[in-house]
N, C-alpha and C positions, 0 to 999 in steps of 0.2 A: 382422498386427501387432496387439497390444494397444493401448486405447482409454481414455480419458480425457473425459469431458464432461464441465464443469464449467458450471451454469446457477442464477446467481443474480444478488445485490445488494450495492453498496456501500450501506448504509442511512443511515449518518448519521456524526455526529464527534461527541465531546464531551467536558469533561474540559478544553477549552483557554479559556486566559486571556481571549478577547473574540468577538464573533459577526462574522458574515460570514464565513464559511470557504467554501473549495471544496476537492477533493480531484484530484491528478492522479496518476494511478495506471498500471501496468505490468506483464508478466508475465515475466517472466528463466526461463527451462529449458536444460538440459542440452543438449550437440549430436545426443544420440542421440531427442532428440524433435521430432515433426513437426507445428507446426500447421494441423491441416486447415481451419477455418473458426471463426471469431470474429474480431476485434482484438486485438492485443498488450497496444496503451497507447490511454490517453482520459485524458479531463476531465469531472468533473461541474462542474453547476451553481453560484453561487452563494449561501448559504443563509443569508438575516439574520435569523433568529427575533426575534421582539419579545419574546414572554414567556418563553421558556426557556432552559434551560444547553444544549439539544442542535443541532445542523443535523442536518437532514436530508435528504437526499440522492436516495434510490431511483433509484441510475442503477445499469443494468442490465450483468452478466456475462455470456458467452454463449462459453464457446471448446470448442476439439473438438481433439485433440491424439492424435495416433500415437505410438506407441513401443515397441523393441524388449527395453527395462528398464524398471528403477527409478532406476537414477543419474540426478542432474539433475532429479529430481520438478519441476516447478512453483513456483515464489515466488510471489506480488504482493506488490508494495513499491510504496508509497504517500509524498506528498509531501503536507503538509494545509498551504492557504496562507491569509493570511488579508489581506480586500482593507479598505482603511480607505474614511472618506467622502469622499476625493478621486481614490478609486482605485488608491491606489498597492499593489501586493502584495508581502509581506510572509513569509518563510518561517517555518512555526509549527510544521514535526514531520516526518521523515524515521521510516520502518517499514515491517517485513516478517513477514509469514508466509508458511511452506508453504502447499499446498491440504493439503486433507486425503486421506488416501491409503484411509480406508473410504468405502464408499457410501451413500446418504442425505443429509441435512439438517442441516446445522452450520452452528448461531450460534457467530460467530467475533469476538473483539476483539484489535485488532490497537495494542498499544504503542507508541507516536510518541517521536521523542528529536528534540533538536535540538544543532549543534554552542554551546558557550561562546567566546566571544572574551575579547581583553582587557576593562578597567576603562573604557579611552576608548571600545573599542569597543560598551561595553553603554551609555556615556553617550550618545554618538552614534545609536544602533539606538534612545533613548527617543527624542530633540526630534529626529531626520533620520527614524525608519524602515529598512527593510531589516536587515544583518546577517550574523553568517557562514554560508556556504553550502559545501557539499561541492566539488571542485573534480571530481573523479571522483564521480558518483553509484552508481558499482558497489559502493562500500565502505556501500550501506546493507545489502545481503544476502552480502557475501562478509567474513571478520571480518583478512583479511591485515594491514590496519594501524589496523581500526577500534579496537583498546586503546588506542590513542594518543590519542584524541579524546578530548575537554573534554568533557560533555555537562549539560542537566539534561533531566528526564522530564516530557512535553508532555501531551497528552489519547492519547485512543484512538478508532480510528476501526474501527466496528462494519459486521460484514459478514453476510448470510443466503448461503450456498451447498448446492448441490445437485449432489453426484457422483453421476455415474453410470460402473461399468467396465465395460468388455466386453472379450471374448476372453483374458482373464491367465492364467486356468487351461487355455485350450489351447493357452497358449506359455510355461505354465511359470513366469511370474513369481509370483511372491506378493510382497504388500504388508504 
């Protein structure tokens, strides 16, 4: 079978409206792929900078993945939340990318969106906190009914990754 390594970082967020963000992140692939060793999903840390627009993060990637194709390549899709001074979290950006399907070293920015609600609801979401939340989180990387969604455009959340393939060309896939 064909081979997939994927070893890097989620580096940091930025781009969004207050500090204190963490990132809880996932990896969604097709049925014809197998992973061999890594995590799927995790949680960083997180990250209250005092002087800058950025968090950052350096929590680490590390998966290893079989597979007989191409269909179904790889997602992560990411959730960036953000916790206030009492604690409470708060959703600040739903996003996805592919991996990348060459090999080598790509810095990657990955575009956050978040759902809109109503007028009460955005009045609410200032003096209460929280807000609207996906009910299906699948519709962040699959697009079946995501036209329908209200959105505005949140921060981005930056990534260092490192592919490596093995075996494609002696079963014939190309990427």
């Amino acid at each position: 079978m064909a081979e997939v390594h994927v070893i890097g970082q989620i580096v940091g967020a930025s781009g969004f409206p207050d500090h204190s963000l963490f990132c809880k992140w996932g990896i969604h692939s097709g049925g014809g792929w197998k992973l061999l060793s890594g995590l799927r999903e995790g949680q960083t840390q997180v990250d209250n900078p005092q002087s800058h627009d950025a968090a950052y993060f350096a929590h680490p990637i590390d998966v290893h993945f079989a597979t007989k194709g191409i269909q179904g390549w790889p997602r992560l899709h990411f959730q960036v939340w953000h916790q206030d001074a009492f604690g409470r979290n708060e959703l600040y950006g739903y996003g996805f990318v592919h991996l990348p399907t060459s090999p080598g070293t790509h810095e990657i920015d990955c575009p956050t969106w978040r759902p809109t609600g109503s007028f009460m609801e955005s009045v609410s979401q200032y003096f209460l906190g929280g807000g609207p939340h996906l009910k299906n989180p699948d519709l962040i990387y699959s697009g079946a009914d995501r036209y329908r969604l209200q959105t505005i455009a949140m921060g981005k959340v930056h990534l260092r990754l490192g592919v490596i393939l093995r075996n494609f060309d002696k079963f014939g896939i190309e990427c």
